[in-house]
DSSP file (Angstrom, degrees, kcal/mol; ACC not computed):
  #  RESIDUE AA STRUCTURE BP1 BP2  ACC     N-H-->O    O-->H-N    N-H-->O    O-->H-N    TCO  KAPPA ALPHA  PHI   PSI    X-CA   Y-CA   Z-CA
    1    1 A X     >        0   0    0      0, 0.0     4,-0.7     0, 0.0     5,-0.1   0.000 360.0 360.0 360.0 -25.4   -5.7   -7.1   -6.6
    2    2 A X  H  >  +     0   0    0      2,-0.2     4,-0.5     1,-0.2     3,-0.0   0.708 360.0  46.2 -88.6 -24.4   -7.2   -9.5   -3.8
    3    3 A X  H  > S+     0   0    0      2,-0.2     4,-4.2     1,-0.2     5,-0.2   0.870 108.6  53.3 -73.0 -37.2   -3.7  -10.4   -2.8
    4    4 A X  H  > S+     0   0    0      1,-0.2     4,-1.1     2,-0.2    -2,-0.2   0.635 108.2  51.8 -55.5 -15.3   -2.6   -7.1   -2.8
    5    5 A X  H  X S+     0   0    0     -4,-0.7     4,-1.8     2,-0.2    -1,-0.2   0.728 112.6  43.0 -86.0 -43.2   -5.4   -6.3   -0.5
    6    6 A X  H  X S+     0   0    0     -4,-0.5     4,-1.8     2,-0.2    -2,-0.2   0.863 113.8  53.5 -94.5 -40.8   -4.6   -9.0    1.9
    7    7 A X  H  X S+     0   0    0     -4,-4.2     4,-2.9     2,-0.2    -2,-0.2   0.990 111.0  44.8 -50.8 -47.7   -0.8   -7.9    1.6
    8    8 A X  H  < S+     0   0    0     -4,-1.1     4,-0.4     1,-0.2     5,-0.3   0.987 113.9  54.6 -66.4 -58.5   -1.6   -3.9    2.5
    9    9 A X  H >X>S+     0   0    0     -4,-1.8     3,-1.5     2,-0.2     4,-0.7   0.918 105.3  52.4 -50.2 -62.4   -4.0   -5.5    5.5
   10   10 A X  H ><5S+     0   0    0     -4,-1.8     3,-6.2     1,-0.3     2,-1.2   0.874 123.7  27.5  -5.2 -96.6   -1.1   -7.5    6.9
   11   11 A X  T 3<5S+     0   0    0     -4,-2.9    -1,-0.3     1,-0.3    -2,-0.2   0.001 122.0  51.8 -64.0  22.6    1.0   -4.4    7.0
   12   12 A X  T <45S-     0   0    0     -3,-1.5    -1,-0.3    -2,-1.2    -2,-0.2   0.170  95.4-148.0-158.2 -42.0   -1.5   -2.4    7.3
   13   13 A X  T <<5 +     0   0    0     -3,-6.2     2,-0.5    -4,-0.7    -3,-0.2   0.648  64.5 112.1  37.5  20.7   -3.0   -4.5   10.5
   14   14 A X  S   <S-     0   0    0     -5,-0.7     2,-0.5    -6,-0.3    -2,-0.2  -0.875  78.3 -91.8 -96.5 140.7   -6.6   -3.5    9.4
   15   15 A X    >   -     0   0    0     -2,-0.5     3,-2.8     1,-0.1     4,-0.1  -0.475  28.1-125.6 -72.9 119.0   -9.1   -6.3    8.0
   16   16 A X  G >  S+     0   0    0     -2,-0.5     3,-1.9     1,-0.3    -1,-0.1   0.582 105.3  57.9 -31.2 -35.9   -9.2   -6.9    4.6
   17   17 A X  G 3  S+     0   0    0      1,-0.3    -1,-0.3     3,-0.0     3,-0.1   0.449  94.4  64.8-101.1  25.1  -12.6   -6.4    4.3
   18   18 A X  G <  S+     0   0    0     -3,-2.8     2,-0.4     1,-0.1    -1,-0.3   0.455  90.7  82.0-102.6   8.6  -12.5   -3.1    5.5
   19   19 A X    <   -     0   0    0     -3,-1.9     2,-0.5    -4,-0.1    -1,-0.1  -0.945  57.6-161.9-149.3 156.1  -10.5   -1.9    2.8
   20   20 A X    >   -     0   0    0     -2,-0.4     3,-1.9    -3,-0.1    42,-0.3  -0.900  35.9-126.6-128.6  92.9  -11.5   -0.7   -0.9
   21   21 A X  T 3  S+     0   0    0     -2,-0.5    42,-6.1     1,-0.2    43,-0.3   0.675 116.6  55.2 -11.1 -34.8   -9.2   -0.4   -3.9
   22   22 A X  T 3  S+     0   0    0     40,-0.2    -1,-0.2    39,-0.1    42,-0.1   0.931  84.2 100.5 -62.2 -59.2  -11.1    3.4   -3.7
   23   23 A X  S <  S-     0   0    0     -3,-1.9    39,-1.8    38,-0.2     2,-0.9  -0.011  80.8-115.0 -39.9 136.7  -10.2    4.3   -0.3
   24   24 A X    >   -     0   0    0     37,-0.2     3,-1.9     1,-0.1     2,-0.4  -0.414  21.9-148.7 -67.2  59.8   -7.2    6.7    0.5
   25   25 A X  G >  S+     0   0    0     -2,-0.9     3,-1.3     1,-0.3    -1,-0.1   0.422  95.6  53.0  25.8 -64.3   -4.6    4.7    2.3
   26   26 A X  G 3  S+     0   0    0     34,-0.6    -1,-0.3    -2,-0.4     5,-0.1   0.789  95.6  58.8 -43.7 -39.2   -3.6    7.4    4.0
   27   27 A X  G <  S+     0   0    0     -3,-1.9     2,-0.3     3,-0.1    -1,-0.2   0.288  88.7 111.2 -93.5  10.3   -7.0    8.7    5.5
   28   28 A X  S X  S-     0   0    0     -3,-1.3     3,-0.7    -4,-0.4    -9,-0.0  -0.643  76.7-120.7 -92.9 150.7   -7.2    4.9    7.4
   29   29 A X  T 3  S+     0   0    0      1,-0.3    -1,-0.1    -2,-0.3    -3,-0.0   0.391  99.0  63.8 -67.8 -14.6   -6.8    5.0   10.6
   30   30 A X  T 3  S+     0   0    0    -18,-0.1     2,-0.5     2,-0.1    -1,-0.3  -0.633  77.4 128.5 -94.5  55.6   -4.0    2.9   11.3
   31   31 A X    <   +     0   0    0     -3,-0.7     2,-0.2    -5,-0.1     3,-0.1  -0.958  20.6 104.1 -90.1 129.6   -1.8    5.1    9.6
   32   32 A X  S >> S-     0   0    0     -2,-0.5     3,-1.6     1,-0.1     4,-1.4  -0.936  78.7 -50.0-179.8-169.5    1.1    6.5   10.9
   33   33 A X  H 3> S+     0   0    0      1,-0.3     4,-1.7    -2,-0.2     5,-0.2   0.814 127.2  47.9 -49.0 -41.8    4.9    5.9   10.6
   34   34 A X  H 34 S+     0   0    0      1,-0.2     4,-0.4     2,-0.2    -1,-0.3   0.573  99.6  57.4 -89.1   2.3    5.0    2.7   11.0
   35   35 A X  H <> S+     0   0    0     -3,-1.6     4,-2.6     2,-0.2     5,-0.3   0.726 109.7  56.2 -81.7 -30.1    2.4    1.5    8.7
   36   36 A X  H  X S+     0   0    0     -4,-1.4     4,-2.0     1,-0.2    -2,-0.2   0.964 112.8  42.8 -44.4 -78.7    4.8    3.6    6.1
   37   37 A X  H  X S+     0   0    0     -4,-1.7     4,-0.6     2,-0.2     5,-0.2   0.728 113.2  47.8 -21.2 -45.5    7.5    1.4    7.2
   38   38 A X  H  > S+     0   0    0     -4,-0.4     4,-2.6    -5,-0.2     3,-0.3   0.846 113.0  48.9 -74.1 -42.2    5.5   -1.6    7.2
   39   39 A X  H  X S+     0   0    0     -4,-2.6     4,-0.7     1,-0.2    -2,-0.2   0.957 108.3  54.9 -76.9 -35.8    4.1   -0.8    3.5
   40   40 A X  H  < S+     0   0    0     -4,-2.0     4,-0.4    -5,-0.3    -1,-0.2   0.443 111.2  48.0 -65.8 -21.3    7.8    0.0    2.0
   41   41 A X  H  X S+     0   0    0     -4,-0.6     4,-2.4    -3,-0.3     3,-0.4   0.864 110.6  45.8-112.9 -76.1    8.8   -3.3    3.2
   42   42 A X  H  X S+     0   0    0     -4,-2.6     4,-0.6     2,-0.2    -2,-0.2   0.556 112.8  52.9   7.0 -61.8    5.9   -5.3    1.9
   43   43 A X  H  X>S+     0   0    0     -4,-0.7     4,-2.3     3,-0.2     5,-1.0   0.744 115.1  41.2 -72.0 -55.7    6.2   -3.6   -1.3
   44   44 A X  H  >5S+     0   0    0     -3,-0.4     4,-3.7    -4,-0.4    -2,-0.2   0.980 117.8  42.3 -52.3 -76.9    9.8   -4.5   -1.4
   45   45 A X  H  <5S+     0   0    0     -4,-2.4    -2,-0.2     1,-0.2    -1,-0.2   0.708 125.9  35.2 -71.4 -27.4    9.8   -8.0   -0.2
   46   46 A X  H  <5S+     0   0    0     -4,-0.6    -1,-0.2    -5,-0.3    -3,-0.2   0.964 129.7  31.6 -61.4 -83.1    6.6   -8.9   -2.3
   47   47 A X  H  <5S-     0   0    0     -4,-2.3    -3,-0.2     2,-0.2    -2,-0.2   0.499  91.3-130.6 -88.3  -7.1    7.2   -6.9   -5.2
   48   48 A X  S  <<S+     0   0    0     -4,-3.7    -4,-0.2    -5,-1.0     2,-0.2   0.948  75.4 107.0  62.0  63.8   11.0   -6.9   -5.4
   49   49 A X        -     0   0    0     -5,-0.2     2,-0.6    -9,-0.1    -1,-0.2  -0.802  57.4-150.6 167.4 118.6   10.6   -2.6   -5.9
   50   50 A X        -     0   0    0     -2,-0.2     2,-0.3    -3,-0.1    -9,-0.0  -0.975  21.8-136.3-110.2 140.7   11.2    0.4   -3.9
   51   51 A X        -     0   0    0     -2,-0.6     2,-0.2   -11,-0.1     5,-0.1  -0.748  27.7-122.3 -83.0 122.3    8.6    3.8   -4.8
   52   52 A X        -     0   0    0     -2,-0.3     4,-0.4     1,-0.1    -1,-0.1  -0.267  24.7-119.4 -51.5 162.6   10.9    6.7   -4.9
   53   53 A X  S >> S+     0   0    0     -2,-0.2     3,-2.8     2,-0.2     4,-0.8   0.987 109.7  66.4 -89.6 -80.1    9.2    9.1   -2.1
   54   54 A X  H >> S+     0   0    0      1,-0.3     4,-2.7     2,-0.2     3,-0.9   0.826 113.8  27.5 -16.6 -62.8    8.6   11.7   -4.6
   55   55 A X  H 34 S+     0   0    0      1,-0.2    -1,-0.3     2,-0.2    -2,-0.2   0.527 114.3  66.1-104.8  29.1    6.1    9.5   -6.5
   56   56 A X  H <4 S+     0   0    0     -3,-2.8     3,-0.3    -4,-0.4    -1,-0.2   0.486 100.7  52.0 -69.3 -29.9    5.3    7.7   -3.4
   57   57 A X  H << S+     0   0    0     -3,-0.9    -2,-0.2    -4,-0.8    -3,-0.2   0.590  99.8  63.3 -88.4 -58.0    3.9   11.0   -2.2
   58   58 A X  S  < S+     0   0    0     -4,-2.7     2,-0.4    -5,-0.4    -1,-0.2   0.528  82.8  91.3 -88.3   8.9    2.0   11.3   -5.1
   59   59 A X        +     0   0    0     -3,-0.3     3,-0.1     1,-0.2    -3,-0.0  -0.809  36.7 169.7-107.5 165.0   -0.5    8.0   -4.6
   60   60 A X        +     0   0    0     -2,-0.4   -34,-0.6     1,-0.2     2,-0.2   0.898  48.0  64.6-125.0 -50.0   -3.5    8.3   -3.0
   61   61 A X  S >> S-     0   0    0    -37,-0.2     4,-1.5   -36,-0.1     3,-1.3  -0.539  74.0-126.7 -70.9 152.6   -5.4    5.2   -3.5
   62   62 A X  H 3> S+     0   0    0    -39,-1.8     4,-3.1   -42,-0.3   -40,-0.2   0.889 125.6  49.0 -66.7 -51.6   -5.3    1.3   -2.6
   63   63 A X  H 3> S+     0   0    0    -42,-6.1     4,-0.6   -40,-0.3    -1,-0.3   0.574 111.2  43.4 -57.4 -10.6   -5.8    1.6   -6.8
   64   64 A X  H X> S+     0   0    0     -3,-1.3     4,-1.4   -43,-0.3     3,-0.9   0.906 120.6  43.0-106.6 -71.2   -3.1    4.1   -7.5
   65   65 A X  H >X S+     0   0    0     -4,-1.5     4,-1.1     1,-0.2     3,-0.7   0.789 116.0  47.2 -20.4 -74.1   -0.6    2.1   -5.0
   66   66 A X  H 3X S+     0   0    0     -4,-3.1     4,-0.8     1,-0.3    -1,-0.2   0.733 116.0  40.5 -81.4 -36.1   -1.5   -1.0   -6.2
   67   67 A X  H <X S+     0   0    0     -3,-0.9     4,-2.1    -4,-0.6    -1,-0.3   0.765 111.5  62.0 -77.7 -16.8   -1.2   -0.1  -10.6
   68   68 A X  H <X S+     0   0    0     -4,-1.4     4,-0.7    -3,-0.7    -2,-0.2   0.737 105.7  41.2 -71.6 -33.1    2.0    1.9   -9.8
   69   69 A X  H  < S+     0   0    0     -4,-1.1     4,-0.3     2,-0.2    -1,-0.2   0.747 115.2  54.3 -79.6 -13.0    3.8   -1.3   -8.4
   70   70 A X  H >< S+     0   0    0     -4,-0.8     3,-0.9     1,-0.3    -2,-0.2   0.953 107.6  50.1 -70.8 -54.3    2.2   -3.2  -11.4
   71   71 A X  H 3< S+     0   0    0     -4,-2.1    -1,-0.3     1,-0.3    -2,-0.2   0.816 115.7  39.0 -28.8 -60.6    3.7   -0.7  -13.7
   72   72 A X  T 3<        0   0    0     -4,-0.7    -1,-0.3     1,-0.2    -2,-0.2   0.195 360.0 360.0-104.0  13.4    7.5   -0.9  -12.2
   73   73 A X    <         0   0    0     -3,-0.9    -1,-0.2    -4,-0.3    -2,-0.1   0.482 360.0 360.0 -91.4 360.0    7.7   -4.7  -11.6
């Protein structure tokens, strides 16, 4: 989880220790298209996976994100 943390802060550009397996991804404050962008790419190049948008859509947490690629790898 503590690489994934540091991956999602990369792409993310927020500091790692500002963000909390709890926290909604979404609600952070560098959010915006291109952190979408940024995270889809990440995900991809990292985890060798694209998240359908449908059930991309449906995670909410740094925890939900992070067991949903664990799951599909």
């Amino acid at each position: 989880m503590e690489h994934f943390i540091q991956l999602l802060s990369d792409a993310l550009e927020k500091d790692s220790e500002k963000i909390d397996k709890k926290d909604e991804f979404r609600n952070y404050e560098e959010w915006d298209s291109l952190a979408v962008l940024s995270l889809i790419a990440m995900i991809k190049q990292n985890y060798n996976i694209t998240i359908p948008r449908k059930d991309f859509d449906e995670l909410n947490t740094v925890s939900e994100l992070y067991e949903y690629i664990q799951a599909h790898r």
